[in-house]
C-alpha positions in Angstrom: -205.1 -60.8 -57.8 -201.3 -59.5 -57.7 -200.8 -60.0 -61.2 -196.4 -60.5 -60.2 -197.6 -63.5 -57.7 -199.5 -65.4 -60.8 -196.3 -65.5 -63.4 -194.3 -68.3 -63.8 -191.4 -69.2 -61.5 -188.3 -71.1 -62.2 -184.6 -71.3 -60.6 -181.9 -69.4 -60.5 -179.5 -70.5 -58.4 -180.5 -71.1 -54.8 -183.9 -68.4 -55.4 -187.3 -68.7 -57.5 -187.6 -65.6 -59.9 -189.9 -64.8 -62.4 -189.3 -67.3 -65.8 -189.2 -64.3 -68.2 -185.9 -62.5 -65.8 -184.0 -65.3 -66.0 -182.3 -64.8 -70.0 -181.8 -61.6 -69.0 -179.9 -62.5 -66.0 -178.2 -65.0 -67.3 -177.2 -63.0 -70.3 -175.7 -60.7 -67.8 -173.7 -63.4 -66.1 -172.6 -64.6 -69.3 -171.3 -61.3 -70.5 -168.8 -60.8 -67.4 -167.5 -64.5 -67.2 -166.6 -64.6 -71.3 -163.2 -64.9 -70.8 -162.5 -67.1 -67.8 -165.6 -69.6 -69.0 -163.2 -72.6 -69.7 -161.4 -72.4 -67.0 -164.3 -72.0 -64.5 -165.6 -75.2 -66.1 -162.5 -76.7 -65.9 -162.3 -75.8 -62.1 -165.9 -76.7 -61.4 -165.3 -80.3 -62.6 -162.4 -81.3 -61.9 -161.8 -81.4 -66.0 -164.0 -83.8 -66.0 -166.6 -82.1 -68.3 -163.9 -82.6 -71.1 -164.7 -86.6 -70.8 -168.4 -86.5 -70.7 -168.0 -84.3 -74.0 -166.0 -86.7 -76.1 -168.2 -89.9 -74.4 -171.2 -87.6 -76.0 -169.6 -86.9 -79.1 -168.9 -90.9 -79.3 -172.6 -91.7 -78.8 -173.8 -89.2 -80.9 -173.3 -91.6 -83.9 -172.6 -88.3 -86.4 -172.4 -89.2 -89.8 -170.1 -87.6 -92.1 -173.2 -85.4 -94.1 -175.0 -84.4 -90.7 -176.5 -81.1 -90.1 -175.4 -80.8 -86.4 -176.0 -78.0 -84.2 -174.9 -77.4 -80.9 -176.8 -75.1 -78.4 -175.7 -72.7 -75.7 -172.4 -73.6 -76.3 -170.8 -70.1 -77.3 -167.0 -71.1 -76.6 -167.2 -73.9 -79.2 -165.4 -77.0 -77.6 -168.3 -79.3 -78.7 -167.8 -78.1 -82.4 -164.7 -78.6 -82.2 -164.9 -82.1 -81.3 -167.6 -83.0 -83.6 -165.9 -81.2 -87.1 -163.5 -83.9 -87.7 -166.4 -86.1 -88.1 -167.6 -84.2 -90.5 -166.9 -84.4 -94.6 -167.7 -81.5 -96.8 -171.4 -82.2 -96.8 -171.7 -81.9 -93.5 -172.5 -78.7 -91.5 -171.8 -77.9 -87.7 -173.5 -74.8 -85.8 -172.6 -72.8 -83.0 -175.2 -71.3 -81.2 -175.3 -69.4 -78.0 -177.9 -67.0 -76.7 -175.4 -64.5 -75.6 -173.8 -62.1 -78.1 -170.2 -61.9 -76.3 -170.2 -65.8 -75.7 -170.8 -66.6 -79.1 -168.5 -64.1 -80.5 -165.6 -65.3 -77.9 -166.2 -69.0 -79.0 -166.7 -67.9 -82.6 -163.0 -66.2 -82.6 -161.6 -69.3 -80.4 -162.7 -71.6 -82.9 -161.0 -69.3 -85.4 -158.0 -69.1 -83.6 -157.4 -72.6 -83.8 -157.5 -72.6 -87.6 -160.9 -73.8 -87.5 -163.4 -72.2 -89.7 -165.7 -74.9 -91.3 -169.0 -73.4 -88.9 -172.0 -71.9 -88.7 -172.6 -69.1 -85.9 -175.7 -68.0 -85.0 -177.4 -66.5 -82.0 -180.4 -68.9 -80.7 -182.4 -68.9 -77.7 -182.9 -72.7 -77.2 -186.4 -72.5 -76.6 -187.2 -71.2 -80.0 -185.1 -73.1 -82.7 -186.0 -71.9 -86.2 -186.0 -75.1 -88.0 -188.2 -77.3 -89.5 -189.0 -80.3 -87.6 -186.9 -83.4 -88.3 -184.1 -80.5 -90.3 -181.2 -81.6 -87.8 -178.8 -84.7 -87.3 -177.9 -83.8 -84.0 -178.5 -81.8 -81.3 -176.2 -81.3 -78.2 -176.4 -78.7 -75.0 -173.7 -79.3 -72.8 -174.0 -77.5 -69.5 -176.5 -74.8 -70.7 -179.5 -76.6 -70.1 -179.4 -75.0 -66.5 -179.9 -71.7 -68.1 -182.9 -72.2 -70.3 -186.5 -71.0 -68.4 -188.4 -73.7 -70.2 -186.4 -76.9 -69.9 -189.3 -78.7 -71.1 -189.9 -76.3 -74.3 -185.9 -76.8 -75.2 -186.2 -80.4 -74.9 -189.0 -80.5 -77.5 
C-alpha cells in the first residue's frame, strides 16, 4: 500500500492535498499577503465582512469580565471591536497561527493606541486551555484555513 495514497486529504483551494501541507501552505500565503490582508478582505466582500463582524460581536453577549479570545485573526479587527466591551477584568486575545500576521495585527492594534491584549501564536486545532477557561470564542474568516475543521470546532 502507497503509504502517500492512505493520508488524509483536505482542500485547498480548488485541489485535495495532503491535511498535514496545508498550515504550511497556508502559512506561506499568509506571509506574502500581511500587508494588503484588509484590503483584500475588503475587496473580496464588498466591505461587507465589516457588518457580519459587529452583528457577531452583538451576539456574542460579552460581558464586561470575559476571557475572550479570538482565533486566526492576526490583524486584530475583531479585538478591536470586542475591547470596549471589556472592563478591567476582562481580557481579550489575539491569536494567529502565522508569526508575520500576528505581529502585523499586533503593531495595528498598537497603532491605534490600543494596547489592553493578549498576543499569542495558536494553531486553532490545539488550544492550550482548560475546558470551559474561555467566555468567547470567535474565527472570522480563518476557519477555511484550519485542516481539521471538526478538531477547531471542538
Amino acid at each position: 500500500m502507497n503509504v502517500k495514497n492512505s493520508k488524509t486529504k483536505t482542500h485547498f483551494g480548488f485541489q485535495q492535498i495532503n491535511t498535514e501541507d496545508k498550515s504550511e501552505k497556508v502559512r506561506k500565503i499568509f506571509d506574502n499577503v500581511v500587508e494588503g490582508y484588509d484590503l483584500m478582505n475588503d475587496l473580496m466582500s464588498f466591505g461587507i465582512h465589516r457588518i457580519w463582524k459587529r452583528i457577531a460581536v452583538e451576539m456574542s453577549e460579552i460581558r464586561a469580565d470575559s476571557f475572550f479570545l479570538d482565533l486566526a485573526r492576526g490583524t486584530g479587527d475583531m479585538v478591536k471591536l470586542m475591547l470596549p466591551r471589556l472592563s478591567h477584568e476582562g481580557t481579550a486575545m489575539l491569536s494567529y497561527i502565522n508569526e508575520k500576521m500576528l505581529v502585523s495585527g499586533r503593531d495595528k492594534l498598537i497603532d491605534l493606541g490600543i494596547s489592553k491584549f493578549l498576543s499569542v501564536q495558536i494553531d486553532a486545532q490545539i488550544r492550550p486551555f482548560k475546558q470551559d477557561s474561555l467566555d468567547v470564542i470567535s474565527m472570522a474568516f480563518g476557519l477555511r484555513n484550519v485542516p481539521n475543521k471538526t478538531k477547531a470546532l471542538n
